[in-house]
C-alpha positions as CSV (number, residue, x, y, z in Angstrom):
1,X,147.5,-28.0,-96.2
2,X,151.4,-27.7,-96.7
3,X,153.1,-25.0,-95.0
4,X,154.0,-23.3,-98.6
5,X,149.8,-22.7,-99.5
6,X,149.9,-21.6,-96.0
7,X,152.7,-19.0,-96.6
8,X,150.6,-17.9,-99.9
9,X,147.1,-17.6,-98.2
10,X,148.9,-15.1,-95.8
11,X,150.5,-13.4,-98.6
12,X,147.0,-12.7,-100.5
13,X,145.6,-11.8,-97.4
14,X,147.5,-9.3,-96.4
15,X,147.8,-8.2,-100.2
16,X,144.5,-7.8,-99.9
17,X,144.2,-5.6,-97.1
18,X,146.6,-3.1,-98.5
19,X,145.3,-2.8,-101.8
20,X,141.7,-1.9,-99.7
21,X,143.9,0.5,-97.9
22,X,144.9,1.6,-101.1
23,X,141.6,1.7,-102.6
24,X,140.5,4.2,-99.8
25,X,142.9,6.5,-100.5
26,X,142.1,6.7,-104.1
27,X,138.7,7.6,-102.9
28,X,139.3,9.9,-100.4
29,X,141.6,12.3,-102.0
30,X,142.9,11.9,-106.1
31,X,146.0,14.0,-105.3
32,X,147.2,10.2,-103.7
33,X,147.2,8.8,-107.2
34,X,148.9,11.7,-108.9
35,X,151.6,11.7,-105.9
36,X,152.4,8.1,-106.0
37,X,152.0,6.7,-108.9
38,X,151.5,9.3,-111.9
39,X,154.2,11.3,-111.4
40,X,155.0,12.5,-115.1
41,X,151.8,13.4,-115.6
42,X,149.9,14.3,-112.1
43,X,147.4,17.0,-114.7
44,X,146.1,13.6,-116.0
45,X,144.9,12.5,-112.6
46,X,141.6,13.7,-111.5
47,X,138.8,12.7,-109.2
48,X,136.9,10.2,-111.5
49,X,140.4,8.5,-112.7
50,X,141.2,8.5,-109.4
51,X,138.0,6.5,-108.0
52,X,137.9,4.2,-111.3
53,X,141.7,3.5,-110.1
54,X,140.0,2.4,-106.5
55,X,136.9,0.8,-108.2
56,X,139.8,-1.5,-110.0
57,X,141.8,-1.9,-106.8
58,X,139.0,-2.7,-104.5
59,X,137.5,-5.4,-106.6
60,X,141.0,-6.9,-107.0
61,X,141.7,-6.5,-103.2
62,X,138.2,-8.6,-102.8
63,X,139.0,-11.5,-105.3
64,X,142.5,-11.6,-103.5
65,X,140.7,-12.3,-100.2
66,X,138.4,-14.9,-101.3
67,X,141.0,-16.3,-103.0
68,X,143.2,-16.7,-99.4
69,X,139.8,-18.1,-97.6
70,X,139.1,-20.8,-100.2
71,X,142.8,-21.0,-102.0
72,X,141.8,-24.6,-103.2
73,X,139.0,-23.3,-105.9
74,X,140.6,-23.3,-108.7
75,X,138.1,-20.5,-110.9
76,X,139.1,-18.2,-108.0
77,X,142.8,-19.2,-107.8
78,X,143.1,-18.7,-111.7
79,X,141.3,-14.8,-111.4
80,X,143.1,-14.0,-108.9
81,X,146.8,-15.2,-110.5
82,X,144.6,-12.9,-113.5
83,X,144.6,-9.6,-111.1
84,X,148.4,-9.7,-110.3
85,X,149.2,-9.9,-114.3
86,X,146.9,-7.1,-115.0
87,X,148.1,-5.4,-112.5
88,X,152.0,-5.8,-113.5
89,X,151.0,-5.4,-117.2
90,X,149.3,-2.2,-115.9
91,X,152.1,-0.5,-114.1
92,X,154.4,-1.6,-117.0
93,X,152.7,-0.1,-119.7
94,X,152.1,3.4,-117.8
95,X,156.0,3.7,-117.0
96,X,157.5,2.5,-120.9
97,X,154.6,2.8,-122.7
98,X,152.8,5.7,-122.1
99,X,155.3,7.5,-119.6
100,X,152.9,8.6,-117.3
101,X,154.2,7.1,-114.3
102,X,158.2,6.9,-113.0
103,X,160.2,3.9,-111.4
104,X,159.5,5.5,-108.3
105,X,159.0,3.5,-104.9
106,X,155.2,4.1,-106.1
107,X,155.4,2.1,-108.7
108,X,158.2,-0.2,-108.2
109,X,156.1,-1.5,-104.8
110,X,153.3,-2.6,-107.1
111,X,155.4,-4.3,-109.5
112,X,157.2,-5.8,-107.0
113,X,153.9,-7.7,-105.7
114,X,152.5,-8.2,-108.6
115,X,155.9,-10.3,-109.7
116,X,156.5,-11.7,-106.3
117,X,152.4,-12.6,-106.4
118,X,152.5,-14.2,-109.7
119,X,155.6,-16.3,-108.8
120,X,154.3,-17.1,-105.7
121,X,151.1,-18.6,-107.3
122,X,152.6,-20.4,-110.0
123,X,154.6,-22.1,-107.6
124,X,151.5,-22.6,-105.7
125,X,149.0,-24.2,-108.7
126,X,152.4,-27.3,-108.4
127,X,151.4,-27.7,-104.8
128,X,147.5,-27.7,-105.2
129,X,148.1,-30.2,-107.9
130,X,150.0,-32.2,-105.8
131,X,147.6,-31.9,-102.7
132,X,144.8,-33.2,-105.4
133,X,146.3,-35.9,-106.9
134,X,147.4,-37.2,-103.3
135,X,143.6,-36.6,-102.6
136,X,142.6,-39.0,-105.3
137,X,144.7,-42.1,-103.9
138,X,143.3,-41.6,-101.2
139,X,139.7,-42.0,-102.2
140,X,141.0,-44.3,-104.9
């Protein structure tokens, strides 16, 4: 495996891990969501918003994982490139769509990921293709 898939299966791992950390949080105590990431509107943030947020972030901390163990199936690879733009499109949307959320360091960390992630994988899909077609000669 090149060292650049290597780099990314890192990256999506420890991606992973946060957003579980993450996740936690947002079921341990709501005031977490409404501190870092809903700022203009913390009274919208309660408990159930709050877990739904984690039930999102937990499943997309999961498919991130899988995704860094088996990086080479390309279902998995494509959901989780999905998670990353749903996640920027997300963030995006509450800060200049429906203002609920600041360009804090809350928010801008997310985007930052999700941009970074999505270039990252992108970049990546050239490399898997590569590593497939040199695959084929092989067998060919």
């Amino acid at each position: 495996m090149g060292r650049f898939l290597c780099v990314l299966r890192s990256w999506l791992l420890m991606v992973s891990v946060i957003a579980a950390g993450n996740a936690l949080q947002c079921f341990r105590d709501h005031s977490f969501v409404s501190e870092k990431l809903y700022t203009t509107s913390p009274g919208l943030v309660n408990g159930l918003q709050a877990r739904t947020f984690g039930v999102w972030t937990l499943l997309s901390s999961v498919v991130r994982c899988l995704c860094a163990l088996d990086i080479r199936n390309q279902t998995l690879y494509y959901i989780t490139l999905f998670t990353f733009v749903v996640a920027l499109a997300h963030f995006l949307s509450e800060v200049f769509i429906y203002h609920t959320a600041a360009l804090t360091m809350g928010i801008m960390a997310p985007l930052m990921v999700a941009s970074f992630s999505i270039l990252g994988m992108l970049i990546g899909l050239q490399y898997l293709e590569v590593e497939a077609q040199s695959q084929n000669k092989k067998k060919n």
